[in-house]
C-alpha positions in Angstrom: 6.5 15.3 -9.6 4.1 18.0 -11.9 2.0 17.2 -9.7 3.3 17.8 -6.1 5.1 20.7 -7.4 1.1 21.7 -8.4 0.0 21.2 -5.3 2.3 22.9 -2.9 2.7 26.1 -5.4 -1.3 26.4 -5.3 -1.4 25.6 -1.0 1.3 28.4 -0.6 -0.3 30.9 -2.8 -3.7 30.6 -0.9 -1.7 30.7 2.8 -0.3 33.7 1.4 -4.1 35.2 0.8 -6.2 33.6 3.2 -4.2 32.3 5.9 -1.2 34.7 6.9 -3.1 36.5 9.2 -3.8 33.8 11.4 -1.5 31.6 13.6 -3.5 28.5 12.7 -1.7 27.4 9.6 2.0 25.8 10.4 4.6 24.5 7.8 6.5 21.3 8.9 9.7 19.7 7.7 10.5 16.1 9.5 13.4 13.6 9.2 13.1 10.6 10.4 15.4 7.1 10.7 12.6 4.4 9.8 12.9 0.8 11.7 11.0 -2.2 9.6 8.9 -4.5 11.9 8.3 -7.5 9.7 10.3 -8.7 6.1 8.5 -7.1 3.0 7.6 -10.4 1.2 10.3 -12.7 1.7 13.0 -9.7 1.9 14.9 -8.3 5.0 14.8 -4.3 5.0 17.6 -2.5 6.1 16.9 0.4 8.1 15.6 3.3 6.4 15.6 6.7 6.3 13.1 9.8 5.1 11.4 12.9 4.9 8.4 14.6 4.8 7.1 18.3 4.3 3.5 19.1 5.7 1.2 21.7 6.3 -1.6 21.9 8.9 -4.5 23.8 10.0 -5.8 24.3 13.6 -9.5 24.8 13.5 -10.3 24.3 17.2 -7.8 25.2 20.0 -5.8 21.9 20.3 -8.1 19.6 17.3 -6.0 20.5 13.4 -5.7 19.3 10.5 -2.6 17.9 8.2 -1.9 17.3 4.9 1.8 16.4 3.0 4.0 14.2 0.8 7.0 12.2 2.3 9.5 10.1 0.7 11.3 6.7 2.8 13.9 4.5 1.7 15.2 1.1 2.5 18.0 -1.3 0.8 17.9 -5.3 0.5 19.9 -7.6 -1.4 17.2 -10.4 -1.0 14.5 -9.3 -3.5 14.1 -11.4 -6.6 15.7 -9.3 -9.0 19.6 -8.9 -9.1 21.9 -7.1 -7.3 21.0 -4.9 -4.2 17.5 -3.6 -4.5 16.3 0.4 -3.4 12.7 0.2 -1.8 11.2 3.5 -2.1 7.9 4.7 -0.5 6.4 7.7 -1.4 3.2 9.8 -1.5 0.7 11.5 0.1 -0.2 11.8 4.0 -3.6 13.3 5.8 -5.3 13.1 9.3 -6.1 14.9 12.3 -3.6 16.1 14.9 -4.1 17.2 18.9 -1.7 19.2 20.4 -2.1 19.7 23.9 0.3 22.0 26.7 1.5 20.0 29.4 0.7 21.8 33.1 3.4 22.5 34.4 5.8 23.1 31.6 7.0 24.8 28.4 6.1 21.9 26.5 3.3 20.3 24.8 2.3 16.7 23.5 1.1 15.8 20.4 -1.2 12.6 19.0 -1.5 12.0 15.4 -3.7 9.5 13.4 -4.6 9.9 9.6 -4.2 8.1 6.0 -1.3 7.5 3.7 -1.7 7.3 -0.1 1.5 5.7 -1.0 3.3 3.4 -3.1 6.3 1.1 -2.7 9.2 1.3 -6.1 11.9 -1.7 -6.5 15.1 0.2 -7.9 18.0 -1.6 -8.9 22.0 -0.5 -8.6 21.5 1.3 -11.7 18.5 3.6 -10.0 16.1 2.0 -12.8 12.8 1.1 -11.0 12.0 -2.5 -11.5 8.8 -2.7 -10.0 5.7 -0.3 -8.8 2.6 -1.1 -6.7 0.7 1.9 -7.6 -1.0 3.9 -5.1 -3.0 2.7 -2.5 -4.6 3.7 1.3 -2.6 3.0 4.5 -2.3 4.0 7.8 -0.5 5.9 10.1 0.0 7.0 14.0 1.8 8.7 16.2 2.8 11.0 19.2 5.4 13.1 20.6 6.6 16.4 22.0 6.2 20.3 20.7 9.3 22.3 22.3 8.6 26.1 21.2 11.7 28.0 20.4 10.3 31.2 20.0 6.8 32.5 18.7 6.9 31.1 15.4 9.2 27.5 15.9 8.7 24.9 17.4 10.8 21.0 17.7 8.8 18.1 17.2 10.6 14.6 18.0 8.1 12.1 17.6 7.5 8.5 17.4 5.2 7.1 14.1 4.4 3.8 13.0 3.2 3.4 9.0 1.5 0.5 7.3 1.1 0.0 4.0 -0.4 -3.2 2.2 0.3 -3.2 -1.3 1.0 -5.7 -4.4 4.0 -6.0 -6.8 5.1 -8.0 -9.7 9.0 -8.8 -9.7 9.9 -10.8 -12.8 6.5 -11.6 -13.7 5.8 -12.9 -10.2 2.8 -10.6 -8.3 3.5 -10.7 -4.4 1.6 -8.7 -1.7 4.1 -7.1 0.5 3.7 -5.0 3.8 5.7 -2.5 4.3 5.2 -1.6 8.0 7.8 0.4 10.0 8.2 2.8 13.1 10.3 5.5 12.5 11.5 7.9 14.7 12.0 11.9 13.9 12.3 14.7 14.6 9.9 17.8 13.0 10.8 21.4 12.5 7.4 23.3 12.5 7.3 27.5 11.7 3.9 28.7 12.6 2.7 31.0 9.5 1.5 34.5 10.0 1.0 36.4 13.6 0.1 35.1 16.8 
């Protein structure tokens, strides 16, 4: 937690030097209701729910870039371990994103593709994790729609999809689970500094 907490104190002190002047930074703040698309090992997922804070950076007209941290959880009473079981995946998210207007309209469309560097935690009723994968690359995609509210907010629903191949030991039993789910949100996006 030092470490996000690092992280976002040191990107929001340089937006606050370098990048207020400009409308090509954006802070980002999404919810989203997550829908699992296959069993993670031999378990049934609930669905889940997150969120995720992100910043970007537009360095051509519609081409930026994003980088955040996001947290997801799901339930399951079928894991090894006793009891109902928390699945928790958090970490780190990057890509590119295109944002293009739509002729026409007020609105825009937006297409997403980029890395996660996540990991998936086992927590039992007590909230005592049971189990960790560590951190590892997976993948993520996704598109939706900018509505601007005024000059500096924008709504972003959107549709994502998220895999993440990773390996944990339950009760001294290793198991390589995918946790793969499409989630759908809904983004609150302030454009930081001046147009």
């Amino acid at each position: 937690m030092k470490t996000i907490a690092t992280i976002l104190m040191s990107l929001a002190l340089f937006l606050s030097v370098e990048g207020m002047a400009q409308s090509r930074w954006a802070f980002e703040l999404r919810g989203a209701i997550a829908f699992p698309t296959q069993e993670l090992g031999n378990a049934d997922l609930s669905t889940g729910f997150g969120f995720e804070p992100t910043f970007s950076y537009r360095f051509m007209p519609h081409l930026g870039a994003y980088a955040g941290w996001g947290w997801h959880r799901f339930t399951t009473d079928e894991m090894m371990t006793q009891g109902d079981t928390d699945v928790e995946e958090t970490g780190y998210t990057f890509g590119l994103q295109f944002i293009h207007p739509i002729e026409g309209t007020s609105l825009s469309y937006f297409v997403r593709g980029g890395g996660i560097y996540n990991h998936i935690e086992l927590e039992n009723d007590e909230g005592d994790i049971t189990a960790d994968s560590g951190h590892g690359l997976g993948w993520q995609a996704e598109v939706g729609i900018v509505t601007s509210l005024n000059d500096y907010w924008s709504l972003m629903p959107g549709v994502r999809y998220r895999a993440l191949a990773r390996e944990i030991d339950v009760e001294n039993v290793s198991t390589d689970v995918n946790l793969n789910y499409l989630s759908v949100g809904v983004s609150f996006s302030r454009t930081l500094g001046s147009r």
